[in-house]
Backbone bond lengths (Angstrom), bond angles and torsions (degrees), N, CA, C in turn:
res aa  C-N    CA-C-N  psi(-1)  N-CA   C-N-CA  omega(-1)  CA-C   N-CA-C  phi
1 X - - - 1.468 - - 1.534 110.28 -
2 X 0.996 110.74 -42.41 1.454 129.56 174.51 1.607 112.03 -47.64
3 X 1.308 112.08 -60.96 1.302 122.59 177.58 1.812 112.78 -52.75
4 X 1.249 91.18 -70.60 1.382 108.94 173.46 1.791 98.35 -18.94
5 X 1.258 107.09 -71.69 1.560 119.51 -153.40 1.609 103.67 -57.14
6 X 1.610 120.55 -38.58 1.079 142.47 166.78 1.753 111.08 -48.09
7 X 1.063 107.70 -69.73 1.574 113.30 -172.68 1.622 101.82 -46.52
8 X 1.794 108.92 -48.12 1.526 115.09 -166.35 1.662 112.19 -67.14
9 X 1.550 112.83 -3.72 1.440 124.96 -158.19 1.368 71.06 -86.41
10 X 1.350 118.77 -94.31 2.182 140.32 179.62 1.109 76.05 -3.03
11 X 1.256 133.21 -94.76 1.758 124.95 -122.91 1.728 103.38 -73.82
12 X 1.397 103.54 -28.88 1.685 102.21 157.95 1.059 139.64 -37.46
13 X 1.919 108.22 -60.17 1.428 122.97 148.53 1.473 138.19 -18.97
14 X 1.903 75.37 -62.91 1.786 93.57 -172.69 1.385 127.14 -30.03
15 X 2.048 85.92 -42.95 1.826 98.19 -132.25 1.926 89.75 -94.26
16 X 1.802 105.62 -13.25 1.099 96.14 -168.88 1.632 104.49 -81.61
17 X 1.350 109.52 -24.91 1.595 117.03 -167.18 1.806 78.07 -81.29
18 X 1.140 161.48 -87.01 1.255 146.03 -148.40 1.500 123.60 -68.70
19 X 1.541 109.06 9.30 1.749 117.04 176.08 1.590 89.45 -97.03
20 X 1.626 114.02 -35.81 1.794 106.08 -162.60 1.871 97.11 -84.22
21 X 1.194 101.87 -20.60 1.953 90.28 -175.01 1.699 96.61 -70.49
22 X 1.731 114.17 -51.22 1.626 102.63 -163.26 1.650 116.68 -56.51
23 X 2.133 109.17 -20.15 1.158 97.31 -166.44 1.609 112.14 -81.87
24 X 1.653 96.71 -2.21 1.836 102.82 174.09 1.428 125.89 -74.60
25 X 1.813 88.65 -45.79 0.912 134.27 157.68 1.798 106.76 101.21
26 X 1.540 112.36 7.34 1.826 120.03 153.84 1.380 81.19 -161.48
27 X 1.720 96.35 166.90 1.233 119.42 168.73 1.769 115.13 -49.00
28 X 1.297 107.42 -63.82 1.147 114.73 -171.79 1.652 115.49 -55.36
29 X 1.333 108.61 -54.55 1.493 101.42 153.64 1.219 128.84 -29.75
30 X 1.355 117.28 -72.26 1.845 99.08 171.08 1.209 105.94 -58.65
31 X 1.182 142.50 -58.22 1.513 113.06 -157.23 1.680 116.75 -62.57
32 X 1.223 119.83 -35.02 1.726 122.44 171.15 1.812 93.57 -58.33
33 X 1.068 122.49 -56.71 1.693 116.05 -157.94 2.149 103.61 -61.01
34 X 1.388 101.86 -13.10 1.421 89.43 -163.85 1.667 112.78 100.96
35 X 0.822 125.66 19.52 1.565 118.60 -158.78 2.061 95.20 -97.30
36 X 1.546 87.87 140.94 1.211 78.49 -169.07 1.696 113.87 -125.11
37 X 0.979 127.16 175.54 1.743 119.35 -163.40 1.164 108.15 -57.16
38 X 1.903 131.35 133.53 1.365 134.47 155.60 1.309 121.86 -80.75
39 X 1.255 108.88 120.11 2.141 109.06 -174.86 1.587 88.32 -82.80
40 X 1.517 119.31 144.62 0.990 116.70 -176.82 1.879 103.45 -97.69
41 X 1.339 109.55 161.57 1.582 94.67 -167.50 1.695 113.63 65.77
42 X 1.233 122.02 33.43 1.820 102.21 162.33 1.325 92.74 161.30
43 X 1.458 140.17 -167.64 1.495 150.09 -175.50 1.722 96.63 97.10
44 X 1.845 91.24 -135.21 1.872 78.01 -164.51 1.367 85.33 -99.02
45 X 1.593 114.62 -167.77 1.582 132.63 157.08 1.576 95.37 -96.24
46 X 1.298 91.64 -177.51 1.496 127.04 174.22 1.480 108.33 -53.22
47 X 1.267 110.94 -58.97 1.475 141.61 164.76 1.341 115.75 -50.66
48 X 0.974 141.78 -47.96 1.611 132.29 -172.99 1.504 106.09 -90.43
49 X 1.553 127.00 -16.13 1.337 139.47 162.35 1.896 93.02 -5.12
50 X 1.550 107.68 -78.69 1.518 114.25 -167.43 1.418 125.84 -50.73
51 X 1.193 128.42 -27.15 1.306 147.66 147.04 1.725 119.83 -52.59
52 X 1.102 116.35 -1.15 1.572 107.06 177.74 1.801 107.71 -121.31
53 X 1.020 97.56 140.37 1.645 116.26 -158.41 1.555 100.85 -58.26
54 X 1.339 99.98 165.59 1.304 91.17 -147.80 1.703 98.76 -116.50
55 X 1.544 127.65 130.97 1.195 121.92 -178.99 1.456 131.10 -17.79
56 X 1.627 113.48 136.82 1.096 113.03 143.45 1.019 130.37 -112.98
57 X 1.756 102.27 139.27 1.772 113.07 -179.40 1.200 119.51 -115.22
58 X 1.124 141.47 161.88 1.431 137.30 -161.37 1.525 94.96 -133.09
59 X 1.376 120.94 136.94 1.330 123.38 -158.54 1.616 112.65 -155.55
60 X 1.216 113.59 168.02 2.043 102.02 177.65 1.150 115.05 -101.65
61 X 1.393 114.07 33.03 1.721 132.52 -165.72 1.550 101.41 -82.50
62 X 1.176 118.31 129.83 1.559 115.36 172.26 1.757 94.00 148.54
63 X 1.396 123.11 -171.97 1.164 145.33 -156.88 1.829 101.04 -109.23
64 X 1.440 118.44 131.07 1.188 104.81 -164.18 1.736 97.97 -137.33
65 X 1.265 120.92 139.84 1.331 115.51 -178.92 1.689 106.06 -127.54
66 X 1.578 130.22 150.50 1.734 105.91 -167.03 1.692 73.52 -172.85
67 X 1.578 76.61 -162.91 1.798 98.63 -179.70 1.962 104.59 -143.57
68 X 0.821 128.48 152.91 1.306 136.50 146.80 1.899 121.78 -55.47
69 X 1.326 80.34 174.57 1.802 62.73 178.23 1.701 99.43 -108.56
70 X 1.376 121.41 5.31 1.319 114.44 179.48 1.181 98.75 -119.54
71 X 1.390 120.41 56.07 1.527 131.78 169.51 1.303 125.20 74.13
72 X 1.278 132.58 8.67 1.641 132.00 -166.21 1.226 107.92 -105.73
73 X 1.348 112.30 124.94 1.752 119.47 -166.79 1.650 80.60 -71.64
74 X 1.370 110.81 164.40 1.654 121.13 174.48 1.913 109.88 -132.75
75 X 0.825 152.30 155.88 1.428 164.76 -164.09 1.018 129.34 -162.17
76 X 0.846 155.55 71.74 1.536 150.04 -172.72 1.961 123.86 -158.45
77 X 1.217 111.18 -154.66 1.582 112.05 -146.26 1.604 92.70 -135.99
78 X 1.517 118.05 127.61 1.655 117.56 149.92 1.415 107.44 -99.42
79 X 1.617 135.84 121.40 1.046 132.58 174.65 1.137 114.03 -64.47
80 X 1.217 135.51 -168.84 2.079 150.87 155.81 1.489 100.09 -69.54
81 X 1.440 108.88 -31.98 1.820 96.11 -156.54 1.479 95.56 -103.52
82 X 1.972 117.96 23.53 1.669 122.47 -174.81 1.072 129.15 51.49
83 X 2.040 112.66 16.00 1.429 99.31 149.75 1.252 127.03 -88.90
84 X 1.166 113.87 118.83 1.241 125.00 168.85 1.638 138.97 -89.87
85 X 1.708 118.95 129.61 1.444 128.69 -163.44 1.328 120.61 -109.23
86 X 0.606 126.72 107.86 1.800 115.43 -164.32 2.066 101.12 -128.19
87 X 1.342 104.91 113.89 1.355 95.65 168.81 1.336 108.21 -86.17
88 X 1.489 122.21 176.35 1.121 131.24 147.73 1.785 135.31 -146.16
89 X 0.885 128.99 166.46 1.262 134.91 -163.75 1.712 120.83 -76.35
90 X 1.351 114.67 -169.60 1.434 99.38 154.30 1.691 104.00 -111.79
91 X 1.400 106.30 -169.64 1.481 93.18 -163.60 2.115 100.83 -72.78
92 X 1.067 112.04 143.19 1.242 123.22 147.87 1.464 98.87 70.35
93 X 1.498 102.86 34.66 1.878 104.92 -174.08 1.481 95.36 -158.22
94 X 1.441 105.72 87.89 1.494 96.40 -174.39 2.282 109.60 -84.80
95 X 1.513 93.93 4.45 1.660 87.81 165.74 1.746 113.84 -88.25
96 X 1.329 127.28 20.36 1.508 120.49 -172.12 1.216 113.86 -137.27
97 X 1.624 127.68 90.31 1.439 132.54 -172.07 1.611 95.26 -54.91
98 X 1.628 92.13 132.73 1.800 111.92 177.53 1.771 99.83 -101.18
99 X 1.082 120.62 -26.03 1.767 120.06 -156.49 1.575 114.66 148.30
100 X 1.035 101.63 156.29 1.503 117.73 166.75 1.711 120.63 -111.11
101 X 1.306 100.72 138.06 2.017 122.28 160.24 1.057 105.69 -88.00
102 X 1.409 114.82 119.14 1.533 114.64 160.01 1.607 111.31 -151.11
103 X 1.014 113.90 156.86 1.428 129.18 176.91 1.687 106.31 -179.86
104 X 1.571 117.54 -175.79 1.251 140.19 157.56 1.437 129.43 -75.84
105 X 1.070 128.06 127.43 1.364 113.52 -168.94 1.735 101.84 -144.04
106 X 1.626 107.63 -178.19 1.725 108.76 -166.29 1.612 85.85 -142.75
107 X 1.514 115.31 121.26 1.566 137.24 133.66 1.256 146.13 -46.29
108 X 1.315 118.04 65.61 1.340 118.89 -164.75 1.394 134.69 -117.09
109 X 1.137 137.14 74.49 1.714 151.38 -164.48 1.081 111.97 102.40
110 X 1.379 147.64 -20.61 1.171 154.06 -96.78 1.867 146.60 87.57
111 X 1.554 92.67 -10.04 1.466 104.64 -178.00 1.669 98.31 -121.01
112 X 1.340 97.96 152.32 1.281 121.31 170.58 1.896 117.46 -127.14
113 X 1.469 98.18 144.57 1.530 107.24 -178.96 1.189 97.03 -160.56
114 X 1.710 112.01 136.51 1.173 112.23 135.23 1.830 114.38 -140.25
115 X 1.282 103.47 165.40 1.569 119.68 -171.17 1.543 104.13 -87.76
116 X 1.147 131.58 -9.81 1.683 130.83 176.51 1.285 123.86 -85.08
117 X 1.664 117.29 -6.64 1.876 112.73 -153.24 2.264 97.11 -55.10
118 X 1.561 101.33 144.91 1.183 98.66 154.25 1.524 102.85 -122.13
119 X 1.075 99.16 -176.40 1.555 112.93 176.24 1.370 112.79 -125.42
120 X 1.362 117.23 132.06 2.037 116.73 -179.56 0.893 90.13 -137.61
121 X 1.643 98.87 95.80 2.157 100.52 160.73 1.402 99.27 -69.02
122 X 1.511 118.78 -168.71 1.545 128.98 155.16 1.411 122.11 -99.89
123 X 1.268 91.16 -26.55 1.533 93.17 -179.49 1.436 133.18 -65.04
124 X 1.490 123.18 3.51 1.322 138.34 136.27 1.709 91.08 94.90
125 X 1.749 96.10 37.18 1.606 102.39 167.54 1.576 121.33 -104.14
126 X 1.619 106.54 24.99 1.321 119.81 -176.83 1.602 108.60 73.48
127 X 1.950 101.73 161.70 1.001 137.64 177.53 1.369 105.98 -49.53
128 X 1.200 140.40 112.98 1.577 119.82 134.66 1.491 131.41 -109.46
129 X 1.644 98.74 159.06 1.677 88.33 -163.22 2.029 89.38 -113.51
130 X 1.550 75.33 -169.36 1.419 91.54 171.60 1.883 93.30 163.34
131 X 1.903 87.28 -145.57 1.773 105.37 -178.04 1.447 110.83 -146.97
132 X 0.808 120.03 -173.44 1.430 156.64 -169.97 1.104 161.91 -114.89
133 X 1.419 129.28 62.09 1.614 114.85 -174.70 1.303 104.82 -120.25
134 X 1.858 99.06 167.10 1.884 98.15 -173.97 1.411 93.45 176.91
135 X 1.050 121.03 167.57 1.302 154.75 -156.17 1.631 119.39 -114.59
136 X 1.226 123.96 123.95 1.446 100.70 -170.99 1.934 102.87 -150.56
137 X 1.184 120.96 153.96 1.382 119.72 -148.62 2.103 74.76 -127.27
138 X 1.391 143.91 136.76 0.843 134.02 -165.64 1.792 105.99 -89.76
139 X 1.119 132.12 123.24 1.336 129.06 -170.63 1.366 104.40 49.09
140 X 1.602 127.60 64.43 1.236 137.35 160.31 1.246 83.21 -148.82
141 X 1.707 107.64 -127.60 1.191 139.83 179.85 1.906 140.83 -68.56
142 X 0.750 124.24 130.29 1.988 120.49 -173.03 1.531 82.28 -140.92
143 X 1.544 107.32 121.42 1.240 151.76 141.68 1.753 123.83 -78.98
144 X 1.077 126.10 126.27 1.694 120.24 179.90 1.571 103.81 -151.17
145 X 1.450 123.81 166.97 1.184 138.54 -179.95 1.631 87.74 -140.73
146 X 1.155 106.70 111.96 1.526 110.62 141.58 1.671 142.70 -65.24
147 X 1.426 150.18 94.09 1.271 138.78 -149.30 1.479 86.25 -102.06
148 X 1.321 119.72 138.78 1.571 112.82 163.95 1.650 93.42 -118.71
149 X 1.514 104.27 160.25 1.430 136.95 -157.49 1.636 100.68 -60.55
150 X 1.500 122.04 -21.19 1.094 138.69 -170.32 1.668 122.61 -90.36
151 X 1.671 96.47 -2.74 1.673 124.91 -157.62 1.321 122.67 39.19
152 X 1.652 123.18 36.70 1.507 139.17 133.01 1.442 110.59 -47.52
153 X 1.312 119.68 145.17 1.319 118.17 -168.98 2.005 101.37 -128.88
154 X 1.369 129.60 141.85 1.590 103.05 161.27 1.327 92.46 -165.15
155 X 1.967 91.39 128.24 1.815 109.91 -162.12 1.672 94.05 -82.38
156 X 1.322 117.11 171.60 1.186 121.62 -174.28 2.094 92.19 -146.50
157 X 1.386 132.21 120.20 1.252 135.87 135.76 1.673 129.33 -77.36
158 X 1.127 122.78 124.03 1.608 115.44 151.77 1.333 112.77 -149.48
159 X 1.084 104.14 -167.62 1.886 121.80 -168.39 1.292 109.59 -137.68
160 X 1.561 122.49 135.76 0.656 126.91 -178.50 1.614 138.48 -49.61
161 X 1.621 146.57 105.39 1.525 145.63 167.67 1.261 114.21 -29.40
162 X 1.512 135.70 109.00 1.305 121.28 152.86 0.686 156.74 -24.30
163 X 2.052 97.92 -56.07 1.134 131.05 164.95 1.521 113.83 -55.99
164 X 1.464 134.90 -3.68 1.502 131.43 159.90 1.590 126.92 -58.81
165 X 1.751 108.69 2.13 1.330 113.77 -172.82 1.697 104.81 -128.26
166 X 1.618 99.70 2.69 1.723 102.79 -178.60 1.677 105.45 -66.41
167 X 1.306 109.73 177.29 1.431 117.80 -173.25 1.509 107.76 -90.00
168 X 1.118 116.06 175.52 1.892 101.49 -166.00 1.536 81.68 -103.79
169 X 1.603 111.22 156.68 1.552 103.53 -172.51 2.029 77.36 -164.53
170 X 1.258 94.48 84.43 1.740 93.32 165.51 1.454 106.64 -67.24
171 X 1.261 148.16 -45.75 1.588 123.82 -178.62 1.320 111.18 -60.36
172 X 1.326 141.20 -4.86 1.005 165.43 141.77 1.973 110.52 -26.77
173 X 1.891 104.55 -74.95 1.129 127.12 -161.91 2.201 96.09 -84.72
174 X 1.098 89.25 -44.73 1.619 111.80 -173.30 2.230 100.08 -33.16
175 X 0.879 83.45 134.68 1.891 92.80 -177.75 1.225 119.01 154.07
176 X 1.509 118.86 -172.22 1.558 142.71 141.83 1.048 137.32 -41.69
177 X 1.568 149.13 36.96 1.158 129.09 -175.53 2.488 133.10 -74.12
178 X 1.131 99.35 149.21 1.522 92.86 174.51 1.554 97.19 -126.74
179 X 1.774 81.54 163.52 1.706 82.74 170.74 1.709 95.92 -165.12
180 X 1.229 119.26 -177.14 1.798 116.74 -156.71 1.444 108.41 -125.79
181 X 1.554 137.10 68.12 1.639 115.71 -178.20 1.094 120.07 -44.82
182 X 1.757 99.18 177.46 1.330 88.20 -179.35 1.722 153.83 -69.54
183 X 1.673 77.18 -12.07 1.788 107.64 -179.01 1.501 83.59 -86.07
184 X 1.187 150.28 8.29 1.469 108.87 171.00 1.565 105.16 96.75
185 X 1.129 132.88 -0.22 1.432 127.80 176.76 1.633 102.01 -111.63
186 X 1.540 88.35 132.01 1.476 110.23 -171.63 1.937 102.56 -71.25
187 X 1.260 105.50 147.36 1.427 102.07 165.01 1.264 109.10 -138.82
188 X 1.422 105.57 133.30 1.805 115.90 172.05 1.255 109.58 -115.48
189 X 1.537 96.83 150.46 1.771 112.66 -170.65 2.149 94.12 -144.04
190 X 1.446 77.95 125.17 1.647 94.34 169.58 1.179 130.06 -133.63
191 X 1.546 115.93 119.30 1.548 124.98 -151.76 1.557 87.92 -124.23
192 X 1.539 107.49 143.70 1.304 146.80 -170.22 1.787 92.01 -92.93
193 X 1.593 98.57 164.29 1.656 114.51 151.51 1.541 105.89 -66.62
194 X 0.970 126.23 -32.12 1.244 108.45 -179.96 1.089 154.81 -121.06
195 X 1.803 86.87 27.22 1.231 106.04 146.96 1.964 88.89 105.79
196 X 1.152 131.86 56.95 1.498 133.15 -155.93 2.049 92.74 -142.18
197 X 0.874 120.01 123.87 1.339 98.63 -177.70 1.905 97.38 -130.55
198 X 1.195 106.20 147.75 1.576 117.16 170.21 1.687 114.78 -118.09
199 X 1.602 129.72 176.04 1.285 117.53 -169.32 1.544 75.00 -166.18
200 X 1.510 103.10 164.90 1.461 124.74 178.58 1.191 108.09 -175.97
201 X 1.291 142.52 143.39 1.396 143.11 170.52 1.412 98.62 -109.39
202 X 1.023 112.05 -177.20 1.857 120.94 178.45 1.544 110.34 -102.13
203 X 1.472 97.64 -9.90 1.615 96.69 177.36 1.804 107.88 -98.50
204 X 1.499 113.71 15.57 1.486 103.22 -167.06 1.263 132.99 140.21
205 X 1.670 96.73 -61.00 1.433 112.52 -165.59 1.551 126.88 -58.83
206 X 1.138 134.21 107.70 1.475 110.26 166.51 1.725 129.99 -116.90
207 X 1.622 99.17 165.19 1.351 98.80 177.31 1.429 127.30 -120.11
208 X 1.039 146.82 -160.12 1.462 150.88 -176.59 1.444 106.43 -177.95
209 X 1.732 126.64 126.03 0.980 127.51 -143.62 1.291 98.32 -173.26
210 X 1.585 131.01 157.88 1.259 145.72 154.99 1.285 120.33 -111.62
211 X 1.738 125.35 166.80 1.554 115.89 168.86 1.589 99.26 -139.02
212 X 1.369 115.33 117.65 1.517 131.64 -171.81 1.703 95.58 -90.75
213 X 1.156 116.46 99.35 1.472 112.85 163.08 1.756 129.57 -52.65
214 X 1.379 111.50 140.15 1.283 122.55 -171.64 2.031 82.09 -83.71
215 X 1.971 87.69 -170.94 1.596 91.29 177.90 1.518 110.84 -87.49
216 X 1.144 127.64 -1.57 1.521 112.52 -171.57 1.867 99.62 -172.11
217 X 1.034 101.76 169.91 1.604 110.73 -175.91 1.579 123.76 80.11
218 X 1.281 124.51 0.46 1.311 128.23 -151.82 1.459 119.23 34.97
219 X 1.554 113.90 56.80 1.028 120.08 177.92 1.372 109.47 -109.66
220 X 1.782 133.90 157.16 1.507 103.99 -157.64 2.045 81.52 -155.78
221 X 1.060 112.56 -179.79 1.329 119.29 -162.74 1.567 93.42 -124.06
222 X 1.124 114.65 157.86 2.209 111.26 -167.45 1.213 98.11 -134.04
223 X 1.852 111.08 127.77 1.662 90.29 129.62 1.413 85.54 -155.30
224 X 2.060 79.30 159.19 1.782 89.74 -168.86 1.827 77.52 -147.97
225 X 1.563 76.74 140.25 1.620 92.88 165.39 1.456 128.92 -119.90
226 X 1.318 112.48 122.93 1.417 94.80 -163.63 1.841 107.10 -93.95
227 X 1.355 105.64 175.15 1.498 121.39 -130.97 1.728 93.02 -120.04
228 X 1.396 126.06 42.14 1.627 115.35 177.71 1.733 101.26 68.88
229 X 1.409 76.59 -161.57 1.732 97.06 -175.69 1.322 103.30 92.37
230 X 1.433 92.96 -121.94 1.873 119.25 -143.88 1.662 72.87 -116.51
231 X 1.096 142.62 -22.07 1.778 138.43 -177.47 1.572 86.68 -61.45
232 X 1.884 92.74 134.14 1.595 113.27 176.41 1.871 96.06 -88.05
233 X 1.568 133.40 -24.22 1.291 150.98 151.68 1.474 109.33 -30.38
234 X 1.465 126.02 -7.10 1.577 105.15 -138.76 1.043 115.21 29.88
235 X 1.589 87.62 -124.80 2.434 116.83 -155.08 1.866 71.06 -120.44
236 X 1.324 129.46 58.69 1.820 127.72 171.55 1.739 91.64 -98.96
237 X 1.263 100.21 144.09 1.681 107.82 175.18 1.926 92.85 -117.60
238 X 1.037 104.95 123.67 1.471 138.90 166.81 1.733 120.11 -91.86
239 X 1.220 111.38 141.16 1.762 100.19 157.72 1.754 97.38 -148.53
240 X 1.351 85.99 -174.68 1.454 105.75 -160.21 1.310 121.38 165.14
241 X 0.810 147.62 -176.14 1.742 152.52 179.79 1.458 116.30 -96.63
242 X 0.901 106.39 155.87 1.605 129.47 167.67 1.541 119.68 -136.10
243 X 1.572 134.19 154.89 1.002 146.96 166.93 1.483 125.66 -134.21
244 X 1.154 148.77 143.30 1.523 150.23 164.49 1.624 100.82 -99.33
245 X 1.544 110.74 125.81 1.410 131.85 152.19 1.091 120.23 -78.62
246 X 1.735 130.12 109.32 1.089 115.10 -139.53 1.661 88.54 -102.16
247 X 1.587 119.07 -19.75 1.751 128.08 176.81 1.643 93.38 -81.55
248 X 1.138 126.38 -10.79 1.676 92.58 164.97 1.291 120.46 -125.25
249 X 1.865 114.18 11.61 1.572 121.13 -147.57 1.285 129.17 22.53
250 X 1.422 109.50 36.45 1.502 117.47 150.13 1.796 142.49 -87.26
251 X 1.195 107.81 145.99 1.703 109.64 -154.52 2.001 84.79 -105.08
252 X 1.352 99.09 116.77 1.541 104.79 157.73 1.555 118.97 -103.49
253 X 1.140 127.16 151.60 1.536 125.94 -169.91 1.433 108.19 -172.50
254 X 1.153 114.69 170.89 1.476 106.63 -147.28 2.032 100.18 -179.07
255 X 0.961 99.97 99.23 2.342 84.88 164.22 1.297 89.68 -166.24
256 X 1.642 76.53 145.61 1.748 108.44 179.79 1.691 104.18 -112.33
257 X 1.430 103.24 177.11 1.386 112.37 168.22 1.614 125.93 -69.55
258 X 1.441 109.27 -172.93 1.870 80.45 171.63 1.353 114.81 -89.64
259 X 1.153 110.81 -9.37 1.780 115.61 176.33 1.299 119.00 -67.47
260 X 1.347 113.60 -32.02 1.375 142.25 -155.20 1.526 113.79 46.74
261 X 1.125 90.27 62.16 1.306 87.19 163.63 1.850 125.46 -133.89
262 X 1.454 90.98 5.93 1.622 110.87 149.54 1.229 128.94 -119.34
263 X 1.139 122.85 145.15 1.610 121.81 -165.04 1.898 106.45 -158.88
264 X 1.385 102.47 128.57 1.546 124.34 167.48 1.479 112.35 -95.48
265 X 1.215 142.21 137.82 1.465 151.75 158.12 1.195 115.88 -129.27
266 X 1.031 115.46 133.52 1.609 140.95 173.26 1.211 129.21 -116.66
267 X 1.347 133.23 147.82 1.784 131.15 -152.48 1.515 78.24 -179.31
268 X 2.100 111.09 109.09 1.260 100.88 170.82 1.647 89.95 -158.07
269 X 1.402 101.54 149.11 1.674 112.42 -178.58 1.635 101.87 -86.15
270 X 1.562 129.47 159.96 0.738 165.02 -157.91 1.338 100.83 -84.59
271 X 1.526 146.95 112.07 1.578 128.47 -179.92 1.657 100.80 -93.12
């Protein structure tokens, strides 16, 4: 009797450890996905699924400020969905936007990579691409190496923004900002409470634009289309992100096309 009851226990086991592998569908699969032991006879239903709390992941998402190692202050944003924005400076002048890093990237234990990074200087010395890997401590530290396609290499350190956990407060961001291209033409950008944004250069150009707020950081989602003229953009509608520095009242912003292979940046103080 004993036995009996024993053998019927095993095949109990079996069937529960071979119902949870097919629903992974390999071992290794569940264990990378998180999947966690099925008691056979009891746990949740199908139905109470929505009621159980909902993962945590640890990621290099947040607001990141650093330096290069060949002098270029760096600033920028890893989203949740791993796009990542990173302005940067020129060397040893952290008041003069040089270009932006951006691409898609993946968070995983501690490491980060992605295969998309481009590069948008301003200086109208073209696109370069490449990739990405780096290291990242979650609300501490993000470490990266940039590889470009050319096998130029350029590391990037920073530490994590505080201010990536403040409350979003557009009357806050809402104002005047200026900022200086590189030719010397001034550009102004004026954002509303509610989120309404305008652009003008001194040589002409204008834009018309909105800013869709994220949940926290005064970080906000872009698109602005510019309006003919003297704009090398035409009447092209772009998006991209924006942020407010709230220790320097500076407005960073940034959108490309969907190809990416056009791109606007902005770096302007607060009047």
């Amino acid at each position: 009797m004993r036995l009996q009851w024993t053998n019927r226990l095993r095949s109990l086991l079996a069937l529960c450890l071979v119902s949870g592998l097919v629903a992974c569908g390999s071992f290794a699969s569940c264990f990378n996905s998180g999947f966690a032991s099925v008691a056979c006879g009891g746990g949740h239903r199908e139905s109470d699924v929505s009621s159980l709390p909902p993962p945590t992941a640890s990621s290099a998402a947040g607001r990141w400020t650093g330096s290069t190692r060949t002098g270029r202050t760096v600033t920028g944003l890893v989203l949740k969905d791993g796009s990542y924005w990173l302005f940067y400076t020129a060397r040893d002048n952290p008041n003069i936007l040089a270009g932006l890093i951006q691409g898609t990237g993946t968070s995983h234990s501690g490491s980060f990579g992605s295969p998309n990074t481009r590069d948008f200087p301003v200086d109208g010395t073209g696109i370069r691409q490449g990739r990405m890997s780096g290291t990242y401590v979650p609300h501490e530290s993000f470490h990266a190496t940039i590889i470009y396609s050319n096998g130029e290499t350029e590391r990037v350190r920073s530490t994590y923004v505080p201010d990536s956990e403040s409350a979003l407060n557009l009357n806050l961001v809402a104002g005047i900002y200026t900022g200086l291209r590189l030719d010397d033409q001034t550009v102004t950008v004026t954002i509303d409470a509610a989120g309404t944004l305008s652009s003008h250069t001194s040589d002409g150009c204008t834009v018309a634009g909105t800013l869709s707020p994220h949940a926290k950081g005064n970080v906000f989602q872009v698109s602005a289309t510019f309006e003919g003229g003297t704009c090398r953009q035409r009447t092209e509608t772009l998006t991209g992100v924006a942020f407010y520095d709230a220790a320097t009242n500076q407005l960073y912003g940034a959108a490309l096309n969907r190809a990416r292979t056009t791109s606007v940046l902005f770096l302007g103080t607060k009047q």
